[in-house]
C-alpha positions, -999 to 999 in steps of 0.1 A, spaced: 0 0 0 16 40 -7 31 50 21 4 78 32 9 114 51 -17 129 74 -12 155 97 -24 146 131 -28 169 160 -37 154 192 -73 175 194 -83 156 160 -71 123 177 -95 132 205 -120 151 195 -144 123 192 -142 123 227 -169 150 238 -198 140 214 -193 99 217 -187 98 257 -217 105 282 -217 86 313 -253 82 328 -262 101 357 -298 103 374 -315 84 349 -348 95 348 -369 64 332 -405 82 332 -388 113 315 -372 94 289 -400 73 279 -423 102 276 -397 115 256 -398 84 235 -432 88 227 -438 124 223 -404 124 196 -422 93 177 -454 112 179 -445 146 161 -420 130 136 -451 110 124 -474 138 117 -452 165 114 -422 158 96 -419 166 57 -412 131 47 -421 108 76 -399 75 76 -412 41 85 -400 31 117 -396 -3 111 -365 -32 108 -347 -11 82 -349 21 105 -337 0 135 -307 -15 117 -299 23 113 -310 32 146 -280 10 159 -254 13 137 -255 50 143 -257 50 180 -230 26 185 -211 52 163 -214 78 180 -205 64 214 -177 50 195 -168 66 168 -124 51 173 -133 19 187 -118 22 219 -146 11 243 -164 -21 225 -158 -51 223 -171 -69 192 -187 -90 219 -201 -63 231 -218 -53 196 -226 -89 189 -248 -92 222 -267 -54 214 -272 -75 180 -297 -90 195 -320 -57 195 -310 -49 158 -343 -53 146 -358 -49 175 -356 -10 184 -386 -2 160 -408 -21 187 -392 -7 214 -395 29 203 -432 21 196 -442 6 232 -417 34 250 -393 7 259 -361 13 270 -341 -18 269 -315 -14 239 -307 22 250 -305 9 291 -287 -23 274 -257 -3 260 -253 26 281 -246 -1 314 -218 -19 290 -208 19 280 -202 31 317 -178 -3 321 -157 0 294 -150 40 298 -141 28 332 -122 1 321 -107 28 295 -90 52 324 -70 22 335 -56 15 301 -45 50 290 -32 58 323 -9 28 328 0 32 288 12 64 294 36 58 320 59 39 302 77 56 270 70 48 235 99 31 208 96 54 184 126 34 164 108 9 155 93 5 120 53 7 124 21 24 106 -9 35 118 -41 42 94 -65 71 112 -97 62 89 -116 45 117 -148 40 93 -125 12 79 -115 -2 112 -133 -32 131 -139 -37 168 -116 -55 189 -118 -93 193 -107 -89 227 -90 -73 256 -56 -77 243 -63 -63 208 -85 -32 222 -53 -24 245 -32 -24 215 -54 4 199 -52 26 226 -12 18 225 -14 33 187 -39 61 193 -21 73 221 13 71 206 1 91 174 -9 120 197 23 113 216 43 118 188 25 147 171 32 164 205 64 152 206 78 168 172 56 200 177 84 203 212 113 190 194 107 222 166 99 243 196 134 236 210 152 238 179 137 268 171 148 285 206 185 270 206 186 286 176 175 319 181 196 322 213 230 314 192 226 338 169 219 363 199 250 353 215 271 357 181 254 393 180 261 404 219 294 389 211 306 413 182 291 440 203 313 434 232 343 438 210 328 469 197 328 484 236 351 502 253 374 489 277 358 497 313 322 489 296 303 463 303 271 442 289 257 412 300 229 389 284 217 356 300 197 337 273 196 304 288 177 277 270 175 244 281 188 216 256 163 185 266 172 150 253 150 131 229 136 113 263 125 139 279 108 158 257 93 122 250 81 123 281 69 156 286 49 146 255 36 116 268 26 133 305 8 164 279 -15 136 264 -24 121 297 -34 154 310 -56 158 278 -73 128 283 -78 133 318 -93 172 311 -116 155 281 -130 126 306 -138 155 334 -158 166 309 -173 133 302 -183 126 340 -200 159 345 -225 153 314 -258 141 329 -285 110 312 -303 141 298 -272 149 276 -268 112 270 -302 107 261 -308 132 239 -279 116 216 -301 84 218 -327 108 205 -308 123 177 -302 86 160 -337 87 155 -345 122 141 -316 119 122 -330 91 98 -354 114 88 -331 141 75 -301 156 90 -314 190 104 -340 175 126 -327 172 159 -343 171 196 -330 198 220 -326 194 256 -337 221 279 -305 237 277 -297 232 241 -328 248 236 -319 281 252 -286 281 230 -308 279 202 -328 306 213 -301 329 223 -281 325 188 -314 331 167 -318 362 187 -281 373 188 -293 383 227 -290 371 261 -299 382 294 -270 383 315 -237 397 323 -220 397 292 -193 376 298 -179 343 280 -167 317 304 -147 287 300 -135 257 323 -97 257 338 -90 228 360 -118 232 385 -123 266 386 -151 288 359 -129 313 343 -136 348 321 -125 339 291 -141 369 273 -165 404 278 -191 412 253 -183 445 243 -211 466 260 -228 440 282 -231 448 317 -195 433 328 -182 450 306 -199 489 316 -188 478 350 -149 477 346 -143 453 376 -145 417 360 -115 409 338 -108 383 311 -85 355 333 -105 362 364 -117 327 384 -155 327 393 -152 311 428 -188 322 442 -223 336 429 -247 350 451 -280 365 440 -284 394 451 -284 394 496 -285 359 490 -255 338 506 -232 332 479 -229 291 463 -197 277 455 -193 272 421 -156 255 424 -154 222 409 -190 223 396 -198 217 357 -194 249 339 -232 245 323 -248 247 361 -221 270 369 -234 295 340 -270 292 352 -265 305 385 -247 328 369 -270 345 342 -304 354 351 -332 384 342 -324 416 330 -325 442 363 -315 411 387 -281 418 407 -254 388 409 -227 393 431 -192 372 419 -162 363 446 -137 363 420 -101 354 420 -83 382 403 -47 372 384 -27 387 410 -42 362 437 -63 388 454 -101 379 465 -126 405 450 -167 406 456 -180 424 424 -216 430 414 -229 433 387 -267 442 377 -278 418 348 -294 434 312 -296 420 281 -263 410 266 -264 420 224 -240 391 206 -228 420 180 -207 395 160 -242 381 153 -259 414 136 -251 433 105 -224 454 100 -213 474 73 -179 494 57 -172 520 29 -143 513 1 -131 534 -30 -128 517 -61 -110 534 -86 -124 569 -64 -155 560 -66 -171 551 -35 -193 516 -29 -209 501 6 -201 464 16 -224 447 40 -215 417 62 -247 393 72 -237 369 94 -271 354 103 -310 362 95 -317 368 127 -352 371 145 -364 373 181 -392 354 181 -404 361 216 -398 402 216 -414 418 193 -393 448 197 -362 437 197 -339 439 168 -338 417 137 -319 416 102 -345 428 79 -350 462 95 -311 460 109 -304 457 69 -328 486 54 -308 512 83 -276 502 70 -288 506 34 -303 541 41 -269 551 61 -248 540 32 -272 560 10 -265 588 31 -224 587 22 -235 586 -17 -221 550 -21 -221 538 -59 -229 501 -52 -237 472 -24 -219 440 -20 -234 422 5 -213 394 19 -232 362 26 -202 338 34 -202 314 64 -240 327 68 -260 293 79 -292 309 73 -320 316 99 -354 334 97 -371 330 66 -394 355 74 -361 385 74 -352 365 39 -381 375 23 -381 407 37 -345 416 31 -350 401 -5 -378 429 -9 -356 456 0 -341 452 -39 -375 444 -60 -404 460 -61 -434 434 -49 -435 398 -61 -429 363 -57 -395 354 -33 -401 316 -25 -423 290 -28 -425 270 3 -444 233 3 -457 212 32 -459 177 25 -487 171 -2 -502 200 -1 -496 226 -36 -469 252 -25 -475 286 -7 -458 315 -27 -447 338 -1 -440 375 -16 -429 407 -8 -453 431 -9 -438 461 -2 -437 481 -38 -411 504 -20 -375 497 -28 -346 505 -8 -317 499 -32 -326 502 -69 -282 505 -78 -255 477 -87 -257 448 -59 -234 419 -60 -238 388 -36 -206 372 -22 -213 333 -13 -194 300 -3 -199 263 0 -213 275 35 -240 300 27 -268 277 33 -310 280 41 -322 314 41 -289 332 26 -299 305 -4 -336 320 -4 -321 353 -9 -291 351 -32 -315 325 -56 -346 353 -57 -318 381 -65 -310 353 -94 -341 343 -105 -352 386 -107 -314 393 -127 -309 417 -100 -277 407 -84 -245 391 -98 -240 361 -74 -201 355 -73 -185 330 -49 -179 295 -47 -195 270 -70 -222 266 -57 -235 272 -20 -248 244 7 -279 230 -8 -300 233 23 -332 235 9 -359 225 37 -378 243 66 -376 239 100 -399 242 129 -392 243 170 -416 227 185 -411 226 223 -430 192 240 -446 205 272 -467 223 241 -476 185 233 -472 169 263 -482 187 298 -455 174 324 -440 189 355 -405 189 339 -388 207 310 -385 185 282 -368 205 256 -382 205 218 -376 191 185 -365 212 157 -382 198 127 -383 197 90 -420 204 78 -410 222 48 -393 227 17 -386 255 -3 -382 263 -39 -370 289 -61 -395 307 -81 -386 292 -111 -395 262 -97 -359 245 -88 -354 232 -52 -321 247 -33 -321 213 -20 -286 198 -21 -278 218 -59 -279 250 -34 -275 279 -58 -253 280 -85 -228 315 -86 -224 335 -118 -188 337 -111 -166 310 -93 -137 320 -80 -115 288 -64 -112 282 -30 -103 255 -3 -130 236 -2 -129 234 -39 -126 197 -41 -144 188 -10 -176 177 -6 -190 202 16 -228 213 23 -260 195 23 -253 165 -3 -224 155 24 -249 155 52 -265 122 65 -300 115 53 -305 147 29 -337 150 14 -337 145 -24 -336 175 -51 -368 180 -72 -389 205 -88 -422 222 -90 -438 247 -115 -430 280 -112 -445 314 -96 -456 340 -118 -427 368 -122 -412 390 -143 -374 394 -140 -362 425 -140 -331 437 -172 -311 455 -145 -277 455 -164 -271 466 -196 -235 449 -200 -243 419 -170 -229 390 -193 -197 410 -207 -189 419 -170 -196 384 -160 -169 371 -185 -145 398 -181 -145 385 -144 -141 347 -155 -111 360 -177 -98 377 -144 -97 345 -125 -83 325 -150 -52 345 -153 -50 359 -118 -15 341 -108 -32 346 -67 -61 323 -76 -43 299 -92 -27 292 -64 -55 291 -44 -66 261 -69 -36 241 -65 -35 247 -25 -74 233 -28 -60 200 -49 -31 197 -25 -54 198 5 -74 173 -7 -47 152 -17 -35 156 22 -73 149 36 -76 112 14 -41 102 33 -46 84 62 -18 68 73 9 78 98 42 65 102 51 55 137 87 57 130 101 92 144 128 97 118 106 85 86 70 109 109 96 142 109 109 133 72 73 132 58 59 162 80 91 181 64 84 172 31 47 183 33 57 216 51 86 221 17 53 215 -4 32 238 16 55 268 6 43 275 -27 11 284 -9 27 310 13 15 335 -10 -20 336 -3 -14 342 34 2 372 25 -19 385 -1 -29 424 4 -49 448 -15 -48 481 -20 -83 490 -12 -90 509 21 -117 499 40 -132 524 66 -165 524 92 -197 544 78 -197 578 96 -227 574 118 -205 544 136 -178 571 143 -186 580 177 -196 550 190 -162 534 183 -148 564 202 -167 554 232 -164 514 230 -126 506 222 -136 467 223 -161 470 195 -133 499 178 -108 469 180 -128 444 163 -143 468 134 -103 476 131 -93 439 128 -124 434 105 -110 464 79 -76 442 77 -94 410 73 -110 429 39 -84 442 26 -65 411 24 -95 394 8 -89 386 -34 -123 376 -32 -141 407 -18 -116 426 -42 -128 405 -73 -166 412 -60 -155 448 -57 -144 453 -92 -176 434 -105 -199 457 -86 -175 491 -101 -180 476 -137 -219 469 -137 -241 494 -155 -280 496 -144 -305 496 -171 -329 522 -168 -360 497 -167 -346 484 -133 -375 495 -115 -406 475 -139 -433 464 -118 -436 424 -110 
């Protein structure tokens, strides 16, 4: 077999970890089979293509949550799987008469062997690893089988654990090179300036850089990995059976297509919060260290932030509400930790904080509602040739769906449009990358802001004839050049939009090839709305829809096809909605009554001109060849266990990876600068002033807002822009 090069990292080597371990704690039988039911229940009458639960869906049903408890085969035994055989076509009945024996079954051999699994890793990692002899290890687990037997399983956490071992262990061998290094040459420099001095003068440097042997650093390695693992199963002992359970859920909804899922109670409010892009709170990222919840970030104008006491690196160590006496939050899991720590807007929370100097510090802190800017619109001005366009970032559609009031990205979008207007820009580009999607509802609306009324989408429950749903809103906010920047990630309601400004000619779509292909609807439904019980029992997010284009094509795994493609990474990956699990198939349906609109008079001669651009542009051929080289990396899945033959091919691929240097380094000469209305209130908020600053950088070193730039300079509207649909 060809000797194969991967790089391995130990966080890709573990990562499995956090999704596939969950060890059961407080089992709550009555909860889960209600759960059972009520899931069954609303996939059967609500879901756009109901499955038949029946052997075929069992067979799945296993084979998909033995994976993802196990996704390396290090717990199992094939024994193991061969006795859960037994309920292989038996789950169907089980989920139909609430019974929980397969899931009860599994979870009882799962607690064993993670157990069983401490024991191994720990007294593996005491001893070093030969990393002289000649040996392979191939990281494409899907091929793998589970292990006959004690002995064998042992022997795959021996490999596992000495390909993180040794990733860790070249990354400090570099490290050291790298220092002994620099500190010669400094010597050689201070010593040519001490010859320089005068006599009487003197200058002294200490660099002093330790110069560790092979087996030290080997075992520094080896102690780093055992502290990872140990870190990764804290984690795993704090998740509780309704974190468990709710994976045993998601192999269920997840036959029936790959973005219906069931939320717990806490996944829930996640959900919420990132749909809003608002919390109630203090405005403070945290993160686990060790036992201790630490700030690991302040919002930028949330309430900890205004305050000026609480401080990134500062250890939570107490909450008290209000007069209340204070709970100790030290050593408790970070999610329960967070909930007495967030609360209603006007509410006062008093932290005991460990400040980085050591010192003990009370600090209170009134709760409000917390704004997640990164989540909402934002917007730049550029010259082009001196002339002066507007770009426009769109992270998310986002909605609050429980404050009417509250801010959302259809009216967020038609403010930054009339502010833009305001500075006389020429053109809009509105960027739509990484954008998952969101509110349909701000999609249609936003769409409207560049059409006068019509058709948007056409949106179909199962057997029923579609609903056109329409803008009807004759005004329009932007009747000048618009050009859409998409990638292989611009998926849902950012397809909705960029396909109707298709489907009307009224914006150039340039990007990647096409974007995800996510072309269904989904619903939250939360089950105490189904099913009246004394405890929270989280909701289902469920596809009862899908949407089509208005002329009739399905953004279902085709997405939308750009205008121009312009290379990128992901080039030759499979990425979006036709690389999920379970997609729903493409189709088609007749289209809406609409009349496109002739907005540019030279669209097809700028659109080739752009094409040309590519081609030739020496930047984005390189890009291409970094996308074929990546892929060619990703398909190689073998690892040399030998140190000397690891280091040789890790060199090899790092000499290859230098005729990609370029595109790191690429840099335009376009200046990007914040709209004036956002002047002064990046005098008064420094935080938000660094990442608008950071943001400007990002632009200007990016060909493919440049390329989208120049499209949007060249277009020329037609005068009949504005016919009525």
């Amino acid at each position: 077999m060809k000797n194969k090069i991967k790089f391995i990292f130990p966080l890709i080597i573990l990562s499995g970890m956090l999704f596939g371990f969950n060890i059961a704690k407080d089992p709550d039988p009555e909860k889960d089979k209600i759960l059972i039911g009520i899931v069954r229940y609303a996939l059967k009458q609500g879901h756009y293509s109901p499955h038949a639960i029946d052997d075929a869906f069992s067979e799945k049903v296993f084979t998909d949550f033995i994976d993802a408890l196990d996704p390396y085969k290090r717990f199992f035994l094939q024994s193991d799987i061969d006795e859960f055989s037994k309920n292989r076509y038996l789950i169907d009945d089980q989920i139909k008469s609430e019974d929980l024996s397969f899931y009860n079954q599994v979870m009882d051999r799962f607690d064993q062997r993670v157990l069983e699994s401490q024991q191994y890793y720990r007294e593996i990692l005491q001893s070093p690893f030969d990393f002289d002899k000649e040996a392979s290890f191939d990281v494409d687990y899907d091929k793998k089988s589970f292990s006959k037997n004690q002995a064998e399983l042992i022997k795959n956490w021996q490999l596992q654990l000495k390909v993180s071992t040794l990733s860790r262990l070249h990354e400090k061998i570099q490290l050291q090179e790298s220092m002994l290094e620099s500190s010669n040459s400094e010597d050689k420099e201070d010593a040519l300036d001490d010859d320089e001095e005068e006599e009487g003068s003197s200058s002294e440097v200490e660099i002093e850089v330790e110069n560790k042997s092979f087996e030290e650093l080997e075992k520094e390695s080896r102690e780093a990995t055992l502290k990872s693992l140990d870190d990764l199963y804290t984690v795993m002992f704090e998740l509780d059976d309704t974190d468990w359970f709710a994976i045993f859920i998601n192999t269920m909804t997840i036959q029936f297509d790959p973005h219906t899922n069931y939320f717990a109670p806490k996944d829930k409010k996640r959900f919420d919060q990132t749909m809003s892009g608002k919390l109630e709170g203090i405005g403070a990222r945290l993160q686990k260290r060790d036992d201790y919840t630490r700030v690991a970030e302040l919002i930028s104008g949330g309430p900890a932030w205004r305050g000026g006491e609480l401080e990134v690196g500062d250890l939570i160590l107490k909450v008290g509400q209000g007069d209340e006496f204070p709970v100790d939050i030290v050593g408790m899991r970070l999610d329960d930790a967070i909930e007495y720590i967030k609360g209603k807007k006007g509410t006062e929370v008093k932290l005991t904080v460990k400040k980085i100097d050591g010192s003990i510090k009370v600090i209170s802190i009134i709760r409000d509602i917390v704004e997640l800017e990164e989540t909402f619109v934002k917007s730049s001005v550029v010259d082009v040739n001196d002339r002066k366009f507007g770009i426009i970032n769109l992270p998310k559609f986002y909605i609050d769906f429980n404050e009417r009031n509250f801010r959302n990205s259809a009216t967020d979008m038609e403010q930054e449009i009339k502010r833009l207007k305001e500075e006389n820009v020429e053109g809009l580009l509105i960027d739509l990358r990484n954008n998952g999607g969101g509110s349909l509802k701000t999609a249609i609306e936003i769409a409207g802001l560049f059409i006068s009324d019509g058709p948007v989408v056409q949106v179909k429950y199962r057997g029923e004839k579609p609903n056109i749903r329409s803008d009807k809103d004759k005004r329009i906010q932007w009747d000048g050049p618009l050009v859409v920047l998409v990638n292989e990630l611009s998926a849902s309601a950012s397809e909705i939009f960029a396909a109707a400004m298709q489907d009307y000619n009224r914006a150039v779509i340039i990007g990647s090839k096409q974007s995800f292909g996510k072309g269904t609807v989904q619903q939250v439904l939360p089950l105490n709305n189904v099913f009246k019980y004394d405890k929270d029992l989280g909701a289902m997010k469920m596809t009862i829809q899908k949407f089509y284009r208005i002329n009739g094509g399905s953004t279902q795994l085709k997405g939308v096809s750009s205008d121009i493609v312009m290379p990128d990474k992901y080039t030759y990956f499979e990425i979006g909605e036709r690389d999920e699990k379970n997609p729903l198939s493409w189709d088609k349906i007749e289209p809406a009554e609409y009349t496109p609109v002739n907005a540019y008079e030279n669209f097809h001669q700028v659109v080739n001109d752009s094409k040309r651009r590519i081609a030739d542009n020496p930047h984005f051929i390189i890009i291409d060849d970094n996308a074929k080289w990546l892929k060619e990396g990703r398909d190689n899945t073998l690892v040399n266990l030998n140190y000397e033959k690891f280091k040789e091919e890790l060199e090899q691929r790092e000499e290859e990876s230098k005729a990609f240097d370029d595109i790191a380094l690429y840099e335009s000469r376009l200046e990007f600068i914040s709209p004036k209305y956002e002047l002064p209130i990046l005098e008064k908020d420094s935080i938000l002033a660094q990442k608008r600053d950071l943001w400007h950088k990002n632009l200007k070193k990016d060909i493919y807002v440049e390329e989208a730039l120049t499209v949007l300079s060249e277009l020329e509207m037609n005068k009949n822009l504005l016919v009525k649909n």
